[in-house]
C-alpha positions as CSV (number, residue, x, y, z in Angstrom):
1,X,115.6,121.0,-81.2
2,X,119.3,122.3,-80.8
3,X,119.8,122.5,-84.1
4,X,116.5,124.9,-84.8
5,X,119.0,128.3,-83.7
6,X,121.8,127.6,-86.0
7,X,119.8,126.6,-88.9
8,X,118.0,130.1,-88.4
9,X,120.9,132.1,-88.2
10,X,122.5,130.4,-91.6
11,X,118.8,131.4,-93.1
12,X,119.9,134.8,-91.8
13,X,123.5,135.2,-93.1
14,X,122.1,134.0,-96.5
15,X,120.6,137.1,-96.4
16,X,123.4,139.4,-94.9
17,X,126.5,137.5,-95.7
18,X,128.8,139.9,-94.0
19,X,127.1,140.8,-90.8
20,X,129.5,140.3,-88.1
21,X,127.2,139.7,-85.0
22,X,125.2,136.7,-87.4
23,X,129.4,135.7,-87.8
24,X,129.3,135.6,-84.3
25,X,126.7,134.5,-83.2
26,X,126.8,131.0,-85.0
27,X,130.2,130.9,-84.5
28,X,129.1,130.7,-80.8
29,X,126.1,128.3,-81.6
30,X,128.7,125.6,-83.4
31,X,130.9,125.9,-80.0
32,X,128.1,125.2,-77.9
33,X,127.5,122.4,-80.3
34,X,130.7,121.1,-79.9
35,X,131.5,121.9,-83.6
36,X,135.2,123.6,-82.9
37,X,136.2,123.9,-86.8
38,X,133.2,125.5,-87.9
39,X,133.4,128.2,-84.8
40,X,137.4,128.4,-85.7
41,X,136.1,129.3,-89.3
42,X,133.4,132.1,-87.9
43,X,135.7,133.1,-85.4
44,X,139.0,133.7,-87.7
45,X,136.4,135.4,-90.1
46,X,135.8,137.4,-88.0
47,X,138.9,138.5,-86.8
48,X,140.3,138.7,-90.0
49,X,137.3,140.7,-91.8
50,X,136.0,142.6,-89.1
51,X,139.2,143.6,-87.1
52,X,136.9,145.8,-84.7
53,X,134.5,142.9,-83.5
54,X,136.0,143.3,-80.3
55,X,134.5,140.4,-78.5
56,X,135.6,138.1,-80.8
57,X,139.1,138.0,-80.1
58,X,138.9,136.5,-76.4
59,X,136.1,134.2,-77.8
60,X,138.5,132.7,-80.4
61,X,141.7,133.2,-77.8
62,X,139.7,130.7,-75.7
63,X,138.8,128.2,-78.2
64,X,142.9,128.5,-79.4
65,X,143.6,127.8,-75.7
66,X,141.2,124.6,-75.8
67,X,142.6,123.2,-78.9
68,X,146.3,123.5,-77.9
69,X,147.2,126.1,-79.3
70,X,149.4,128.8,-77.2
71,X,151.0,130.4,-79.3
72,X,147.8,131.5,-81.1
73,X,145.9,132.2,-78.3
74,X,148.5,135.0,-77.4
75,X,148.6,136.8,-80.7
76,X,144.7,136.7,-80.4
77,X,145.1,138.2,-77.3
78,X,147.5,140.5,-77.8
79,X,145.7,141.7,-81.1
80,X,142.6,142.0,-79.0
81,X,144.2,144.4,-76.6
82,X,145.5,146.5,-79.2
83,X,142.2,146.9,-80.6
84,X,139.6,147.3,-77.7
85,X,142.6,149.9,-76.6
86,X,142.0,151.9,-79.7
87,X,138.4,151.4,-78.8
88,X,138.5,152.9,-75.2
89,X,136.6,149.7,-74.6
90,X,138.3,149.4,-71.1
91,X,135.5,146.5,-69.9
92,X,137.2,144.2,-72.8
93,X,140.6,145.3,-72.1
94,X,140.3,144.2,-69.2
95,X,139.2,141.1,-69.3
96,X,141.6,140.3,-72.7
97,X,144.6,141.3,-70.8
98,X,143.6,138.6,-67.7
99,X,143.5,135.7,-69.9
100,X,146.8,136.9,-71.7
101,X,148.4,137.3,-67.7
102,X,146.9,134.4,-66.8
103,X,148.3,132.2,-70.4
104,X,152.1,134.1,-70.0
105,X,152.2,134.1,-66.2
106,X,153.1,137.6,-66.7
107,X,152.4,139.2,-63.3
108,X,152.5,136.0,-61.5
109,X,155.0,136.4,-58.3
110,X,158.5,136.1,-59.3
111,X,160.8,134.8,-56.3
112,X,163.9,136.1,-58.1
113,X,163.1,139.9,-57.8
């Protein structure tokens, strides 16, 4: 049953109503599910309570990309890089500042230089 995973993890955040990996963890589970406004809810939850979850932010910088939304996708990003920087998480950096590259074109080969 794909539903049996996310109704266990709401049982669990019943019970521990601010645990960020539950947060993100059904946030994930409504994505696979195709739910896109309930992950937006976990995932800007997330970001906005618990600032150092850092793998949220390329999650949710992704789903802003899939929806349309530029703009937010880049200040998810960029926010993301400042805080896996502060982190020393270097793996995370990585990967946040590709997709922000990749979104501005920043880096792509300019004919004019």
């Amino acid at each position: 049953m794909q539903t049996g995973r996310l109704e266990k993890l709401h049982e669990f955040i019943k019970n521990e109503p601010n645990d960020p990996f539950l947060k993100y963890a059904l946030a994930t589970e409504h994505l696979r599910l195709n739910e896109t406004e309930k992950a937006l809810e976990y995932y800007e939850d997330l970001v906005n309570n618990h600032r150092d979850y850092a793998g949220t932010y390329y999650h949710l910088g992704k789903l802003y990309e899939a929806l349309g939304r530029k703009e937010d996708a880049i200040r998810t990003y960029e926010t993301g890089m400042i805080v896996t920087r502060e982190q020393r998480n270097n793996h995370a950096f990585s990967e946040l500042q590709g997709v922000y590259n990749e979104l501005t074109g920043f880096g792509d080969d300019d004919e004019d230089y």
